[in-house]
N, C-alpha and C positions, 0 to 999 in steps of 0.2 A: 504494500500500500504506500502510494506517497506520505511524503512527510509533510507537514501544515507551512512549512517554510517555501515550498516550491511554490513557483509566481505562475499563476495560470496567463496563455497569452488569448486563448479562446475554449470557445464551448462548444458545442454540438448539441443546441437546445432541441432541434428538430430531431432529432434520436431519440429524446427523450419523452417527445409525443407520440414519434409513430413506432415505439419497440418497447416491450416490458423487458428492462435489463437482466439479464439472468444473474451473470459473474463480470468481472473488472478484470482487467491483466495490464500492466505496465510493460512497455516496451521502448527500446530503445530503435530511433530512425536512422536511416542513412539518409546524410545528407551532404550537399556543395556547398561551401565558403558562405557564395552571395544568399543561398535560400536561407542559411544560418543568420545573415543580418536583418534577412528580412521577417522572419521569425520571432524576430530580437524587437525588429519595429510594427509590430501585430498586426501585417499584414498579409495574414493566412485566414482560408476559410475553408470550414468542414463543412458546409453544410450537404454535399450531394455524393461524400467520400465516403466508401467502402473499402474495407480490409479481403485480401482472399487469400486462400492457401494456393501456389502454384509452384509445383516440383518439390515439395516439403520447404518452400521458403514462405514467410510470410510480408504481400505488398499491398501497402496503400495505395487505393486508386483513386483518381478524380480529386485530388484534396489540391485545389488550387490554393499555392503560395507565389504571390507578387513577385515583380522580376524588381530585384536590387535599383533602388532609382542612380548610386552610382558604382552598380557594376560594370558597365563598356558592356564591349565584343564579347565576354567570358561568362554573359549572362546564362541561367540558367529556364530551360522550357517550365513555365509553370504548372502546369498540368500533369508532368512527366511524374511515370510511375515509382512510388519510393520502397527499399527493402525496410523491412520492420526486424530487428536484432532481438530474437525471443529464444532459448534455449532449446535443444531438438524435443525433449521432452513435454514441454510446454508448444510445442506448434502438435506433436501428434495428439496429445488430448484436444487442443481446439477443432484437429481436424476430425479428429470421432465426433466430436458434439452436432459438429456441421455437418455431418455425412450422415449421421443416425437419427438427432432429434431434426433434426432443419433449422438448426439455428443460423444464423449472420453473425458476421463480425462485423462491427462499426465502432467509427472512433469517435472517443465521446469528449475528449479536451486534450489538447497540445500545451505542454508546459515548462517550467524551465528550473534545472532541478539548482539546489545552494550551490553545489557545486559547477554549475554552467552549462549542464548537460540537456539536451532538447527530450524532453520526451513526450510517447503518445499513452494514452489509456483506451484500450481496446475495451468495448465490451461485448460478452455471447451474448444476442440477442434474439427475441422470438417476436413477430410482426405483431400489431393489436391490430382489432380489428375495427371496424367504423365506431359500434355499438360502443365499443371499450374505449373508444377517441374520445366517445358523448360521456359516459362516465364518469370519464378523467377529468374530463372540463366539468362539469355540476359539482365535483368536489370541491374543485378546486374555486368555486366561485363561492359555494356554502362557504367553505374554511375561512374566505375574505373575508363575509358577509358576517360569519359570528368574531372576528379580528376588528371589524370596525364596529360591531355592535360593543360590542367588549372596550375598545378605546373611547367611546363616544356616551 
C-alpha cells in the first residue's frame, strides 16, 4: 500500500463510477526523461487508460501524458504504450483473475512516491452495471443531503 506521504499527481474518478474495485496493486512505470517532467507538471490523464497482460508483461494503454513543453526533437508520442514493473508472481495472479472471473485492470491514480519514484495503482476491477451506476448516485446524494442537514 502506499504510504500517506506520496503526492498524488491525478485520479481516475471515472473508474470509480463505472467499476466496483475488487483489489489495489502498486506498480512501478517505464518511463522517458520528458514524460517524467511532464508527470512532475500534472499533465497526465487517465481517464480512457487501461492496463492489459501481453506476453506475461504488464502495459498501460491509452493513458495520454502531455509532450514536455521544453523537450525539442527528443519529444516523446503521448499516447504510446507504457511497461508496468510488477513482479512475475504478481502479473500471473492478475492474469488468473482476468482470464477466470473477467475482471479488468484499470488504473486508478498516478503518483509520486518521497523518494521520486512515479508510480501507478492498478486496480482488479468488475464492470457495474446501469442499475448499480443509479444506486451509487442516490447514495451518494442521501449521504450529502443528511451532511448538510447535519451542518445546517
Amino acid at each position: 500500500m502506499p504510504k500517506e506521504d506520496a503526492k498524488n499527481v491525478t485520479t481516475n474518478k471515472k473508474a470509480f463510477h463505472d467499476f466496483f474495485i475488487q483489489d489495489k496493486i502498486e506498480a512501478g512505470i517505464e518511463l522517458k526523461g520528458t514524460e517524467v517532467k511532464s508527470i512532475r507538471s500534472g499533465q497526465v490523464n487517465l481517464k480512457d487508460s487501461y492496463a492489459k497482460i501481453i506476453k506475461e508483461q504488464v502495459f498501460l494503454l491509452k493513458c495520454h501524458i502531455s509532450p514536455y513543453d521544453f523537450g525539442g526533437w527528443d519529444n516523446h508520442d503521448p499516447e504510446r504504450d507504457r511497461r508496468l514493473l510488477l513482479h512475475r508472481n504478481e502479473i500471473k495472479r492478475l492474469q488468473r483473475s482476468v482470464e477466470m472471473k473477467g475482471e479488468t485492470l484499470i488504473p486508478l491514480r498516478i503518483f509520486i512516491t518521497e523518494k521520486g519514484k512515479v508510480k501507478v495503482e492498478i486496480g482488479l476491477a468488475k464492470g457495474k452495471r446501469q442499475y448499480d451506476k443509479r444506486e451509487a448516485i442516490a447514495d451518494k446524494d442521501a449521504r450529502r443531503e443528511l451532511e448538510r442537514l447535519r451542518k445546517g
